[in-house]
Backbone of each chain as ProteinMPNN parsed JSONL, in Angstrom:
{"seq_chain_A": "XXXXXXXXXXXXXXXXXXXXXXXXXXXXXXXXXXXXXXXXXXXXXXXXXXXXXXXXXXXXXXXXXXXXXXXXXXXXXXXXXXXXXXXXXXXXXXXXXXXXXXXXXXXXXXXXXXXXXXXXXXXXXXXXXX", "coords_chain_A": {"N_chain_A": [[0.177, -15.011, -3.135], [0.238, -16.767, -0.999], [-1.194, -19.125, -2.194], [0.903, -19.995, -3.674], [2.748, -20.57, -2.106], [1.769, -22.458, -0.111], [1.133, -24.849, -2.512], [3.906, -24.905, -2.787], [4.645, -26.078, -0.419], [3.058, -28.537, 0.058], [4.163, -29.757, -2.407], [6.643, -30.122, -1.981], [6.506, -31.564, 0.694], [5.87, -34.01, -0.282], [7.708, -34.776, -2.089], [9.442, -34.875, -0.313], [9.079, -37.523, 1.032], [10.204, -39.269, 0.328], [12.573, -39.919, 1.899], [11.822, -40.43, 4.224], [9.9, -40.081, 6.953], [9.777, -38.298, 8.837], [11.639, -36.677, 7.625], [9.712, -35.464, 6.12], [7.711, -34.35, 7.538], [9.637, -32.475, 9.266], [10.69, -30.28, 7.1], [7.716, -29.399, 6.099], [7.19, -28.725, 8.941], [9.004, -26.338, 9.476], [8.301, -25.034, 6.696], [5.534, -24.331, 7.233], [5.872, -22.644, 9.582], [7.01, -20.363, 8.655], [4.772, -19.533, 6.538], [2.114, -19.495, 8.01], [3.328, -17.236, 9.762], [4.083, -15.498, 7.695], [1.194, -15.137, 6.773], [0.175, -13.931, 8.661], [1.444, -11.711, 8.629], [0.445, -10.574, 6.16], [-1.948, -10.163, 6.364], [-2.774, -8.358, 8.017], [-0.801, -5.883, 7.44], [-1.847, -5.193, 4.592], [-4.346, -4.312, 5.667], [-5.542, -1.565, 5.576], [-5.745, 1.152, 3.204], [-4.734, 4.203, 1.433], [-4.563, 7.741, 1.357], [-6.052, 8.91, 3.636], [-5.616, 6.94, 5.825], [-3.105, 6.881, 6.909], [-2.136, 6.943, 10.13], [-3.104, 4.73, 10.442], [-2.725, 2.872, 8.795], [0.282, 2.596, 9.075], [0.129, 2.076, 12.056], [-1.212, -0.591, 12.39], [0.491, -1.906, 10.669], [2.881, -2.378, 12.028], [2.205, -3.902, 13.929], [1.832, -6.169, 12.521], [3.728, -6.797, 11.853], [5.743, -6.877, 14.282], [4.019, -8.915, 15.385], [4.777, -10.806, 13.511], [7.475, -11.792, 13.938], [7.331, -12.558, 16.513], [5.209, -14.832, 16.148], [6.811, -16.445, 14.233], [9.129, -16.803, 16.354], [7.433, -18.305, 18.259], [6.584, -20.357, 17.188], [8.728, -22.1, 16.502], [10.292, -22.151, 18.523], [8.154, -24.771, 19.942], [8.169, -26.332, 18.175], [10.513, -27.032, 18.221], [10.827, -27.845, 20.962], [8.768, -29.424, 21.45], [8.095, -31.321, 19.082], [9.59, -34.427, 18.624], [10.688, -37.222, 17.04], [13.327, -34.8, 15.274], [14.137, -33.343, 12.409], [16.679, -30.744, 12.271], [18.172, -29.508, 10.122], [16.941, -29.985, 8.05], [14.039, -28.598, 8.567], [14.945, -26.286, 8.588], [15.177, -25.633, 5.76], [12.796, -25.95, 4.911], [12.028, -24.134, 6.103], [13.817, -21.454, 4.63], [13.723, -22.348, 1.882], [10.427, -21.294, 1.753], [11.364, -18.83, 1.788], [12.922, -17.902, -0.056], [10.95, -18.215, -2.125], [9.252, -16.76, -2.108], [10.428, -14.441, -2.71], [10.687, -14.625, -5.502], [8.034, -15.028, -6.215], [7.083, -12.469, -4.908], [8.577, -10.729, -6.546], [7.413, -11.323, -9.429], [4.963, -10.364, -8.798], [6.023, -7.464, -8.399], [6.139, -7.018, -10.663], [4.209, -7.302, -11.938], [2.515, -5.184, -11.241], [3.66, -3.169, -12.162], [3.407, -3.321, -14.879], [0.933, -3.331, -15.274], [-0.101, -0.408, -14.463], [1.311, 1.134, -16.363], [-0.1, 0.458, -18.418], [-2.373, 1.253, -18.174], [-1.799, 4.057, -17.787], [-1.02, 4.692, -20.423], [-3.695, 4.147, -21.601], [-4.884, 6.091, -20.596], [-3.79, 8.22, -22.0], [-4.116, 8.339, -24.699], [-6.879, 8.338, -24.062], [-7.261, 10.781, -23.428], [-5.681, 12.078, -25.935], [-7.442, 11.23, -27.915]], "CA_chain_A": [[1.468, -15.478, -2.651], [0.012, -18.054, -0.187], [-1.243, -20.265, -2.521], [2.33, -20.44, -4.653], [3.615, -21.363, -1.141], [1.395, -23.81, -0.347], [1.273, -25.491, -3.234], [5.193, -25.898, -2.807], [4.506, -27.003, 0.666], [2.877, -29.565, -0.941], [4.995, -30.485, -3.527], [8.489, -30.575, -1.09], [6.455, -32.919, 1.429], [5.319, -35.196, -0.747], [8.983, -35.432, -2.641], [10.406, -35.448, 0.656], [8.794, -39.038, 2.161], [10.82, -40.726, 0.067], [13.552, -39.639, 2.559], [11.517, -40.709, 5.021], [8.494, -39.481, 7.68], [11.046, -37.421, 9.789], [12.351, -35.676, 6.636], [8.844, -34.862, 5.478], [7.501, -33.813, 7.945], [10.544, -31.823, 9.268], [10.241, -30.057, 5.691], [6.445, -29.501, 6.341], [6.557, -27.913, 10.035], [9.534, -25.372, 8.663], [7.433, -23.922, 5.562], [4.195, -23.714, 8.274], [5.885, -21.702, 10.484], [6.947, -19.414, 7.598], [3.599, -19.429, 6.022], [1.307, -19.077, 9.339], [4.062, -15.887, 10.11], [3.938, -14.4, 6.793], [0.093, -14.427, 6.356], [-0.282, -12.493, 9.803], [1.76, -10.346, 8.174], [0.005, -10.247, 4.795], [-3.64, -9.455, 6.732], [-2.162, -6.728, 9.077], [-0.042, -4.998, 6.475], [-2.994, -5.092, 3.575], [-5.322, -3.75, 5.879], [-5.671, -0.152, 5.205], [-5.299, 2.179, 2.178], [-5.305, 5.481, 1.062], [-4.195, 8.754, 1.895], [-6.383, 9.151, 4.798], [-5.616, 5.913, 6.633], [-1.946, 7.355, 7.654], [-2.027, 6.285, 11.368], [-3.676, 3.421, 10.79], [-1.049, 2.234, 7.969], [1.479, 2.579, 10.565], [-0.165, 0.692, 13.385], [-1.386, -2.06, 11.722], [1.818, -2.603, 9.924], [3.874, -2.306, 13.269], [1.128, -5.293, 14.358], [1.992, -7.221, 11.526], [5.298, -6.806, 11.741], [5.803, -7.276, 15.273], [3.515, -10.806, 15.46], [5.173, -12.232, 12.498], [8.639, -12.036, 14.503], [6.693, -13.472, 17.341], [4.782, -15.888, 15.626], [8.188, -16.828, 14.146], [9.883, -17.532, 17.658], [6.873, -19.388, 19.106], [6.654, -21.307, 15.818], [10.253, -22.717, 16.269], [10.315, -22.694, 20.226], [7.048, -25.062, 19.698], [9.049, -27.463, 17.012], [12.499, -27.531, 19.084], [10.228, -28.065, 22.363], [7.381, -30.671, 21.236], [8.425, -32.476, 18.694], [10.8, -35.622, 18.677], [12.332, -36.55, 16.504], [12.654, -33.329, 14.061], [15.799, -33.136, 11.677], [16.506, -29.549, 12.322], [18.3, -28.985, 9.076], [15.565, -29.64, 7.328], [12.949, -27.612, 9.17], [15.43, -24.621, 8.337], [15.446, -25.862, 4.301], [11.879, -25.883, 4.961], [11.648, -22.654, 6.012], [14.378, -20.614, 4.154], [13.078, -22.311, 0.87], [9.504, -20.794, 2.092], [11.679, -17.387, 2.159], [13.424, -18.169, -1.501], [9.776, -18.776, -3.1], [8.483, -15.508, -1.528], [11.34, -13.306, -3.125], [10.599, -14.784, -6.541], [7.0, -14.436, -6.393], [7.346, -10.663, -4.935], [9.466, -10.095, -7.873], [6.844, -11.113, -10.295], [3.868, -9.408, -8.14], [6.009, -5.893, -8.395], [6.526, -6.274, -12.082], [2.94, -7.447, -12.558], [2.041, -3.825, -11.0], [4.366, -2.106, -12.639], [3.151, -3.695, -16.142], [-0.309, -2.797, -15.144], [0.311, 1.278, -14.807], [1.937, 1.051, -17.194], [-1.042, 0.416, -19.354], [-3.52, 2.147, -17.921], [-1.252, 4.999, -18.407], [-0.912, 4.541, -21.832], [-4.767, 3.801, -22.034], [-5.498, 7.304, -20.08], [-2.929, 9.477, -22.693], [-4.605, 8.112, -25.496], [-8.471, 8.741, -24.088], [-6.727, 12.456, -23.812], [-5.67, 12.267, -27.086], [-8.743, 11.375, -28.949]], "C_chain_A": [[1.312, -16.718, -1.767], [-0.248, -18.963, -1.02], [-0.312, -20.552, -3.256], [2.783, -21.307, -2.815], [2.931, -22.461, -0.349], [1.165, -24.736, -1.385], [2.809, -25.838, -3.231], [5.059, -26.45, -1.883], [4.26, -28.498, 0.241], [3.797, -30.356, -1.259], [6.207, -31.182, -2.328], [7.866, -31.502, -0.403], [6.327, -33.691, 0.516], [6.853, -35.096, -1.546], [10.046, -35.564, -1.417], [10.101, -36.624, 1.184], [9.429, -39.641, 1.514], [12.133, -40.747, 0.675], [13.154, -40.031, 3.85], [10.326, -40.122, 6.144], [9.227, -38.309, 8.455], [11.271, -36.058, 8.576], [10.793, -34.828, 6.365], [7.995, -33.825, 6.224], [8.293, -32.695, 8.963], [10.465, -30.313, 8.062], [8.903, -29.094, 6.24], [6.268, -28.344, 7.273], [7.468, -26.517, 9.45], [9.226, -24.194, 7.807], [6.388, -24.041, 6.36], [4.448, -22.985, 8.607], [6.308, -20.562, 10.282], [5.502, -18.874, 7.362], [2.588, -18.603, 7.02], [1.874, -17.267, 9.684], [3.545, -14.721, 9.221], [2.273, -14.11, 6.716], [-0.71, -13.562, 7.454], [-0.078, -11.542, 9.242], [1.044, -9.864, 7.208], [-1.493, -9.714, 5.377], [-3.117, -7.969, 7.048], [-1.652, -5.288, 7.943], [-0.933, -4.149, 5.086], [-4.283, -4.319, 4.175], [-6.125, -2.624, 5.835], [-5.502, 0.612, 4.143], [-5.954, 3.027, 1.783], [-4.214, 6.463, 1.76], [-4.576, 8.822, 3.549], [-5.891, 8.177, 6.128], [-3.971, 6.195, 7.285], [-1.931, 6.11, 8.948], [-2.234, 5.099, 11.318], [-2.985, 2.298, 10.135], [-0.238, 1.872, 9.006], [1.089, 1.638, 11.502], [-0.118, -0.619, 13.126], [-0.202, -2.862, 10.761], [3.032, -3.003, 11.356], [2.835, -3.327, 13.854], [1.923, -6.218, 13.792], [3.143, -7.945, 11.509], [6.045, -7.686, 13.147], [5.308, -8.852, 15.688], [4.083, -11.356, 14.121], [6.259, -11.994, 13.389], [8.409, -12.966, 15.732], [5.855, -15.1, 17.535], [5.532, -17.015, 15.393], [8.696, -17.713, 15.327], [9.082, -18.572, 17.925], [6.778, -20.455, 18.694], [8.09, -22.357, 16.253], [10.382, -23.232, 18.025], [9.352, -24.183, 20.324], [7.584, -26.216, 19.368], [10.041, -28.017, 17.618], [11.644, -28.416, 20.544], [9.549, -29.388, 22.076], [7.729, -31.455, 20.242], [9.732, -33.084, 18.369], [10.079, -37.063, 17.61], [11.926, -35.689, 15.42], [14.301, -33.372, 13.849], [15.821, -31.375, 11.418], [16.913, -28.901, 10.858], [17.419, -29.157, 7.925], [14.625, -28.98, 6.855], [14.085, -26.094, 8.541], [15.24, -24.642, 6.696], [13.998, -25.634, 3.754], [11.04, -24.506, 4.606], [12.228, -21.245, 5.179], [13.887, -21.038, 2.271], [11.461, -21.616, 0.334], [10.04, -19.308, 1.086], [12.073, -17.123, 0.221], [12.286, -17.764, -2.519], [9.493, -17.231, -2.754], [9.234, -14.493, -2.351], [11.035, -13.495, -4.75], [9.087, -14.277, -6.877], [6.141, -12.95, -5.831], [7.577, -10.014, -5.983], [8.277, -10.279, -9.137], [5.034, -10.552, -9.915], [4.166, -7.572, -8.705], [5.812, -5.686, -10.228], [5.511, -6.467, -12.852], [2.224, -5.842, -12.504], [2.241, -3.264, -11.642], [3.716, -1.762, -13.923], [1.691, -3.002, -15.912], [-0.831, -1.154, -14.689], [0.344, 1.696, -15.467], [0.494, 1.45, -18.354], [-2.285, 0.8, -19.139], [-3.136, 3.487, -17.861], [-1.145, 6.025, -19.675], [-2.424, 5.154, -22.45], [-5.471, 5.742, -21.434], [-4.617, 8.633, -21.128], [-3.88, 9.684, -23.999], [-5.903, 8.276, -25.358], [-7.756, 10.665, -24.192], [-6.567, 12.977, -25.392], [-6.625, 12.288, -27.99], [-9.439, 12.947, -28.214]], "O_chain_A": [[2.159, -17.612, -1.789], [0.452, -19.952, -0.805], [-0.529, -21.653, -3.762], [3.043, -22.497, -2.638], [3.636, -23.386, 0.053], [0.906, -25.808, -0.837], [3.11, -26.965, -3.627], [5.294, -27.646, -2.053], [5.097, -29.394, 0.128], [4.216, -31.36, -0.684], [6.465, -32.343, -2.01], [8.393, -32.597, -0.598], [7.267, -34.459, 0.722], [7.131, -36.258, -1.25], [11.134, -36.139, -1.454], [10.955, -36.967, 2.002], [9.486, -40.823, 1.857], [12.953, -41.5, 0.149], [14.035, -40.025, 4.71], [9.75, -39.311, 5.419], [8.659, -37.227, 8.312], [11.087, -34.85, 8.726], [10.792, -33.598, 6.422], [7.632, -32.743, 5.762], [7.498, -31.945, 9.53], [10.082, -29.268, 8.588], [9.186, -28.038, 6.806], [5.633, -27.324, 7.004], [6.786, -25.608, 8.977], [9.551, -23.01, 7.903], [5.827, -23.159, 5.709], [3.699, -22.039, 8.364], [6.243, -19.672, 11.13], [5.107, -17.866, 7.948], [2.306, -17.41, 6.906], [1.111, -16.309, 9.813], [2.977, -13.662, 9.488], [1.947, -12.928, 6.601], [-1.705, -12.846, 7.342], [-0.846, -10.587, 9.124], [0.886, -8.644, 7.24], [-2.092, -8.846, 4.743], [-3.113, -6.89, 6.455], [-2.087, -4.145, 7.81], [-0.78, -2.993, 4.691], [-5.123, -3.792, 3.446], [-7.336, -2.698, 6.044], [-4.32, 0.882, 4.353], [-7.177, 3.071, 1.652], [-3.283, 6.12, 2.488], [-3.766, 8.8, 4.475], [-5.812, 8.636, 7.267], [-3.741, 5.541, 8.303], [-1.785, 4.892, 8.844], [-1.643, 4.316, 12.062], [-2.71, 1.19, 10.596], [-0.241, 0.826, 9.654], [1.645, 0.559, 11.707], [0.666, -1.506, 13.462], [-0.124, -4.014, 10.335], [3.85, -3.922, 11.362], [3.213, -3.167, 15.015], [2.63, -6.995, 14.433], [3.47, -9.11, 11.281], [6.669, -8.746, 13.104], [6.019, -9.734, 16.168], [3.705, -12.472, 13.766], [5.503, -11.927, 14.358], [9.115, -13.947, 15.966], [5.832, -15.988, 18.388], [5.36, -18.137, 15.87], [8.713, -18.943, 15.352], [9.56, -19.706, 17.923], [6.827, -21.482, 19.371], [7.946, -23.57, 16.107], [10.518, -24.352, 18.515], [10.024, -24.975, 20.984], [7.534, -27.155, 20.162], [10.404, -29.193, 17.594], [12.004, -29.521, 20.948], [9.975, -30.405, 22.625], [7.658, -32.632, 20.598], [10.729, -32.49, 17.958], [8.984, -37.609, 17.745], [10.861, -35.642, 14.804], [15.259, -33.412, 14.62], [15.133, -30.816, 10.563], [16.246, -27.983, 10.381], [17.322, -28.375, 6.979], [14.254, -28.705, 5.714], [13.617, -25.028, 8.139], [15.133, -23.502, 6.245], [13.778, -25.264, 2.601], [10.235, -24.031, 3.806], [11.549, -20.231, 5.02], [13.736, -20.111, 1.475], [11.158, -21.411, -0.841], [9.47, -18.832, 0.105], [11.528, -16.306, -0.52], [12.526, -17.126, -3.544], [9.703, -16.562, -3.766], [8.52, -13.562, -2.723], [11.14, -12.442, -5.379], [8.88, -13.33, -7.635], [5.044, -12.506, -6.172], [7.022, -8.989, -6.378], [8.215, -9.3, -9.881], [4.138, -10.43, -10.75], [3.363, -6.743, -9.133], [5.492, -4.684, -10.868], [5.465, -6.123, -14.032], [1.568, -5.36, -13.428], [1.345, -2.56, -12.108], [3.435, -0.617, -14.277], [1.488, -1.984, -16.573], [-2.036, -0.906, -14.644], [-0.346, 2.691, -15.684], [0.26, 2.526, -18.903], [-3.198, 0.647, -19.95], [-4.08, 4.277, -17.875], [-1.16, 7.236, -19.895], [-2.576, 6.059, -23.271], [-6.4, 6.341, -21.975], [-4.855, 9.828, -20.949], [-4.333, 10.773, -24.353], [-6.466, 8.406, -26.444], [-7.96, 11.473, -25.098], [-7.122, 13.94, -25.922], [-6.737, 13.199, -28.809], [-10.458, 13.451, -28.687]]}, "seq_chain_B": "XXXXXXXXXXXXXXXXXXXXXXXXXXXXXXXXXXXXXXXXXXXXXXXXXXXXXXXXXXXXXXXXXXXXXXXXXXXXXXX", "coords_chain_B": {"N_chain_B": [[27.861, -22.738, 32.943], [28.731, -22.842, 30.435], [25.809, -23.212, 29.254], [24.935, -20.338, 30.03], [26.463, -19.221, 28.271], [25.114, -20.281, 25.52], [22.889, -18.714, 25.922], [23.578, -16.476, 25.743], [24.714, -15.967, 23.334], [22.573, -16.688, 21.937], [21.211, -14.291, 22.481], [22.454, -12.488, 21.586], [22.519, -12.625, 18.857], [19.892, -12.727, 17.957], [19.443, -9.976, 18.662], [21.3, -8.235, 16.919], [19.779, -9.321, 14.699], [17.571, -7.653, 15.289], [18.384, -5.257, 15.361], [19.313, -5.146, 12.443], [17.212, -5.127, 10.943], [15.18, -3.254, 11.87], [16.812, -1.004, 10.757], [17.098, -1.366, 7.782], [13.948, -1.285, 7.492], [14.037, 1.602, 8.234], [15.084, 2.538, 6.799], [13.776, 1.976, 4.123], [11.319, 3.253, 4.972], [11.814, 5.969, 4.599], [12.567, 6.413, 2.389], [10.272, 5.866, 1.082], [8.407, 7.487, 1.556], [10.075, 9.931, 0.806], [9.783, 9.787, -2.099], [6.866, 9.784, -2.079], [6.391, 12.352, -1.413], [7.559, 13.304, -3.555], [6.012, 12.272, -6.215], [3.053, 12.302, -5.536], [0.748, 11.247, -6.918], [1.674, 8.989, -7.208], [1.858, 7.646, -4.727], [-0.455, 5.217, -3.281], [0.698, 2.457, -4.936], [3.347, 2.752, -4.092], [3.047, 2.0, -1.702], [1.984, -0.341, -1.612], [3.945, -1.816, -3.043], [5.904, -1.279, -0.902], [5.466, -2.366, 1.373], [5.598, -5.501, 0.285], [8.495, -5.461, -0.249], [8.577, -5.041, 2.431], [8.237, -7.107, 3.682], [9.98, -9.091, 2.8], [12.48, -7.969, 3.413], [12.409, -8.673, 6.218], [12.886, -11.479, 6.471], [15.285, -12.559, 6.776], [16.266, -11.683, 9.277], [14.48, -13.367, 10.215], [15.092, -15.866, 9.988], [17.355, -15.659, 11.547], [16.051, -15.452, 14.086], [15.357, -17.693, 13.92], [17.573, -19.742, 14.412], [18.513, -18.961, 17.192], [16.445, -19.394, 18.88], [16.567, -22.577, 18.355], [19.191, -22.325, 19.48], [18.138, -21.908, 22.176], [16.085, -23.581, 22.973], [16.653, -25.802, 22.027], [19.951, -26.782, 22.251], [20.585, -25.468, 24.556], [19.771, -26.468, 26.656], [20.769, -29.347, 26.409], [22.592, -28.936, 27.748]], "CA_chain_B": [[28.079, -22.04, 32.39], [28.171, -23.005, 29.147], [24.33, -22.606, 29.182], [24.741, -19.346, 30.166], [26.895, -18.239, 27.116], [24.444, -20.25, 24.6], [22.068, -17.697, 26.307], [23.806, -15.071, 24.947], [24.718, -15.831, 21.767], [20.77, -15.972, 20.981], [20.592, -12.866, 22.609], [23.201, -11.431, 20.357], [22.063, -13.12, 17.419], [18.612, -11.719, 17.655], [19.177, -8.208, 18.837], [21.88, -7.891, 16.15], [18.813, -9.284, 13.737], [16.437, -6.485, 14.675], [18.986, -3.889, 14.48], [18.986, -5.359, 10.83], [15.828, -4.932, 10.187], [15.753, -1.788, 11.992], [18.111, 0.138, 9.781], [16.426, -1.416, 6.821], [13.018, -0.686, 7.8], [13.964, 2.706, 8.378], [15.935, 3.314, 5.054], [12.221, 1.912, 3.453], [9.876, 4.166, 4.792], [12.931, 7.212, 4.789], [12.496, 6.008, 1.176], [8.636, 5.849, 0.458], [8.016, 9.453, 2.579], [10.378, 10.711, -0.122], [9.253, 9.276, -3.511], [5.464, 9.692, -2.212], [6.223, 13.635, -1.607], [8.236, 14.107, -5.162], [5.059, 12.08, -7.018], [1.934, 11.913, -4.431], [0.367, 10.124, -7.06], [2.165, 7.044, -6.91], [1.891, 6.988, -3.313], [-0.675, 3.853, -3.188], [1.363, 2.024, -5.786], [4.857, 2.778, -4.208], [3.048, 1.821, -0.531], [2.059, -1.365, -2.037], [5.523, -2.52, -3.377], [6.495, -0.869, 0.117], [4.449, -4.152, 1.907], [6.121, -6.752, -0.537], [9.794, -5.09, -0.024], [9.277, -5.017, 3.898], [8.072, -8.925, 4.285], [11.463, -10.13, 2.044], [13.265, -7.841, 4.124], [12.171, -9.525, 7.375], [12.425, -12.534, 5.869], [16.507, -12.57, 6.742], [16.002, -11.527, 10.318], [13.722, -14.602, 10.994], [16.067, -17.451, 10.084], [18.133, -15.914, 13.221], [15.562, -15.918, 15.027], [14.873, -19.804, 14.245], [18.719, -20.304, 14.618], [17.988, -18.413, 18.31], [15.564, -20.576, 19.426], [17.275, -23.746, 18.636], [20.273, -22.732, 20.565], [17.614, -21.591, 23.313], [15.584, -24.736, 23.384], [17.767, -27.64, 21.617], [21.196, -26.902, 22.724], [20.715, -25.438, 25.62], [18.633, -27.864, 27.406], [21.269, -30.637, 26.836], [24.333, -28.563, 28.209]], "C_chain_B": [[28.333, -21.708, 30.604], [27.037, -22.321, 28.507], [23.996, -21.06, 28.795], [25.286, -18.591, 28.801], [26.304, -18.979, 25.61], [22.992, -19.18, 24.615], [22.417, -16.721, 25.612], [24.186, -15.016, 23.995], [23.799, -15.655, 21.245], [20.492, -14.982, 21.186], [21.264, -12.263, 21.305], [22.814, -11.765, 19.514], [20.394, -12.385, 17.061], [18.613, -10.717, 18.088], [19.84, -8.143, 17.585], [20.364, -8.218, 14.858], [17.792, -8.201, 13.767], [17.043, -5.505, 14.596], [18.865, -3.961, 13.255], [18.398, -4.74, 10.618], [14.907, -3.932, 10.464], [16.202, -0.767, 10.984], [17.082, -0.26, 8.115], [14.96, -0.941, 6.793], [12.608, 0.626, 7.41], [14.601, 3.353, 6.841], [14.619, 2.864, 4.14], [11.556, 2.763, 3.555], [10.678, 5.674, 4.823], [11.787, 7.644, 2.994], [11.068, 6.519, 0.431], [8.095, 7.315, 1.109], [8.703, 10.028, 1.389], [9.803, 10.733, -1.439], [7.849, 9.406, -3.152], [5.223, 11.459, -2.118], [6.729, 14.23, -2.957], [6.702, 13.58, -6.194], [3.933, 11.535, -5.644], [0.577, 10.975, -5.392], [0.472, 8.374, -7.374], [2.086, 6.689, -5.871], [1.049, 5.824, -2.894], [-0.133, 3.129, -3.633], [2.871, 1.549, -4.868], [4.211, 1.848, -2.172], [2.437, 0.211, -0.418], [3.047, -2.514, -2.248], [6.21, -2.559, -2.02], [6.583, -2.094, 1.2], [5.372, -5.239, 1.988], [7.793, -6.544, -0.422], [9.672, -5.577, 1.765], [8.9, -6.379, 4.268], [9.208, -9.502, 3.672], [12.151, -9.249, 3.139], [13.475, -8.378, 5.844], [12.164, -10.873, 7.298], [13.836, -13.611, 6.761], [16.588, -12.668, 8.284], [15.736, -13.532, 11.194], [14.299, -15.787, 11.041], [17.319, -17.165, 11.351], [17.381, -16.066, 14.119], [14.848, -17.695, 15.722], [16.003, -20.542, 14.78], [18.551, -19.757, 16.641], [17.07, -19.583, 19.272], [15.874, -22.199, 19.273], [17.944, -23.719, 19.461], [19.443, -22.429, 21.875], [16.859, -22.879, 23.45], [16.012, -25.71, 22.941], [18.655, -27.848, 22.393], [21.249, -26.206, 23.632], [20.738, -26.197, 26.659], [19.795, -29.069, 28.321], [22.615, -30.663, 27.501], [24.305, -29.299, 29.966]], "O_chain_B": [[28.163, -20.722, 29.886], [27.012, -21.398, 27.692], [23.294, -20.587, 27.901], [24.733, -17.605, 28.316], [26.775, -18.531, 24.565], [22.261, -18.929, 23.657], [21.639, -16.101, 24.887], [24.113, -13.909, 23.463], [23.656, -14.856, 20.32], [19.672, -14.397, 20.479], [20.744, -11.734, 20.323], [22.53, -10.724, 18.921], [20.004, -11.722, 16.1], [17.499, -10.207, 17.966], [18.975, -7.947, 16.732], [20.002, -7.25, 14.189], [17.207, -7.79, 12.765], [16.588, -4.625, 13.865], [18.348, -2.998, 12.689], [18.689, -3.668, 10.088], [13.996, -3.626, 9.694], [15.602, 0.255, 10.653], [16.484, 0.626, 7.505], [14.756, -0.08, 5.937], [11.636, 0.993, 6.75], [14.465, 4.376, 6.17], [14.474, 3.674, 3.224], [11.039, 3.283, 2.566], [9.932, 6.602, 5.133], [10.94, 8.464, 2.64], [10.904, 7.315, -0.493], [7.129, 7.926, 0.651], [7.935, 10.751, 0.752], [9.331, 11.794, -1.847], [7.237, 9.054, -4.16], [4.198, 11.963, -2.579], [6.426, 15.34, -3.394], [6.256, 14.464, -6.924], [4.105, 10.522, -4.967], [-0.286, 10.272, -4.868], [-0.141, 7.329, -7.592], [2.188, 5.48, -5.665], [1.644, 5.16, -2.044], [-0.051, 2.316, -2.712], [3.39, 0.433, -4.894], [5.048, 1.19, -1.553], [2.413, -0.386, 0.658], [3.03, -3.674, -1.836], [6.963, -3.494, -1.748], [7.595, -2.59, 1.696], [5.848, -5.801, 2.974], [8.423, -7.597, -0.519], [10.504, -6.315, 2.293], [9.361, -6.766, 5.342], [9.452, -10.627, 4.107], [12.5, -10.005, 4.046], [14.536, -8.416, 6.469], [11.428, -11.495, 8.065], [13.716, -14.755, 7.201], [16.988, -13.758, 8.692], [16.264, -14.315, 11.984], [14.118, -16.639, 11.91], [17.991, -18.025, 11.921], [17.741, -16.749, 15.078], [14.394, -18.324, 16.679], [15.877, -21.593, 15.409], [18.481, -20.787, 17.311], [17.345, -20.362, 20.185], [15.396, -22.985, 20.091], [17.881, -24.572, 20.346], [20.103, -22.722, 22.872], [17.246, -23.357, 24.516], [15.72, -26.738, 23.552], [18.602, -28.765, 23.213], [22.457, -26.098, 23.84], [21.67, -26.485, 27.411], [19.918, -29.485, 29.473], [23.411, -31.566, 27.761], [25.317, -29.262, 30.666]]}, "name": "protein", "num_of_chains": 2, "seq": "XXXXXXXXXXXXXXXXXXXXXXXXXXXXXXXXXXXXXXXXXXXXXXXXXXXXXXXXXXXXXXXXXXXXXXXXXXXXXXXXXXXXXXXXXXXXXXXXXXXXXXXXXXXXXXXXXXXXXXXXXXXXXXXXXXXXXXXXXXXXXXXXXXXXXXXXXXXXXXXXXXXXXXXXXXXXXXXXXXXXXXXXXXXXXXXXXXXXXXXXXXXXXXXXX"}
């Protein structure tokens, strides 16, 4: 999932300079402070599995969870605070396009899973069968 | 005084966002506790998807909290 969203990072700055240095990088800090957020979350959250790991599911997701909202604020406090000049609607186009990309490539993550059950399903009826 | 009531609109704007995400949260793992006790072997599978559901659902939250922090450090500032 990170590298779909950096690679749009990418892409949007570099089709945004022709709007100007402001725009692009506006753009730029926006999907960072997405990105940086979400892949706290994506360590924290990934870190555990299984049955046994219970508690530790839980914690480490309530980590994850908790510093990406944090991350989030300081991210934006950081942007509004330090840099001049920053086209704010931008930085939000930046970041809610971040959010856009993420829902699409979720969507073809769950249905990659799903597909892949699926057929090892199949593949475990059929070793039964023979 | 002004100031004071762009103060509290970010407050309200981000408490009302983690009640959000709160309530959703909680209707997720309500969710995955049930469907992992009716089939316990989907429970890695369903706690997987569980992950990828609860980062889009926080996803919604966070653009108040960016709208929050503007009115706390942009438009406050210049009242």
């Amino acid at each position: 999932m990170l590298k779909y969203q950096a690679l749009a990072l990418v892409a949007m700055t570099l089709g945004s300079l022709s709007f100007g240095v402001v725009a692009a990088y506006s753009i730029a800090l926006g999907a960072c402070i997405y990105i940086a957020a979400n892949a706290y979350f994506s360590f924290y959250a990934f870190r555990y599995r299984g049955d046994q790991m219970g508690p530790w599911i839980t914690r480490s997701f309530s980590w994850g969870e908790s510093g990406k909202l944090a991350l989030a604020a300081l991210g934006f406090a950081l942007a509004f605070r330090l840099v001049r000049p920053l086209h704010v609607p931008l930085l939000f186009t930046g970041f809610c396009s971040m959010i856009i990309l993420q829902w699409f490539v979720a969507r073809r993550v769950i249905d990659a899973i799903a597909q892949q059950q699926t057929t090892s399903n199949e593949l475990d009826k059929a070793k039964q069968a023979d | 005084m002004e100031q004071a009531i762009v103060y509290l609109a970010a407050a309200i704007l981000i408490g009302i966002a983690a009640l959000g995400t709160a309530l959703g949260f909680g209707a997720l793992g309500g969710k995955l506790l049930e469907s992992s006790a009716r089939q316990p072997e989907q429970g890695p599978a369903l706690q997987g998807k569980m992950f990828l559901m609860a980062g889009l659902l926080d996803a919604v939250p966070m653009i108040g909290v960016g709208i929050g922090m503007y009115l706390i450090f942009a438009v406050a500032p210049g009242l």
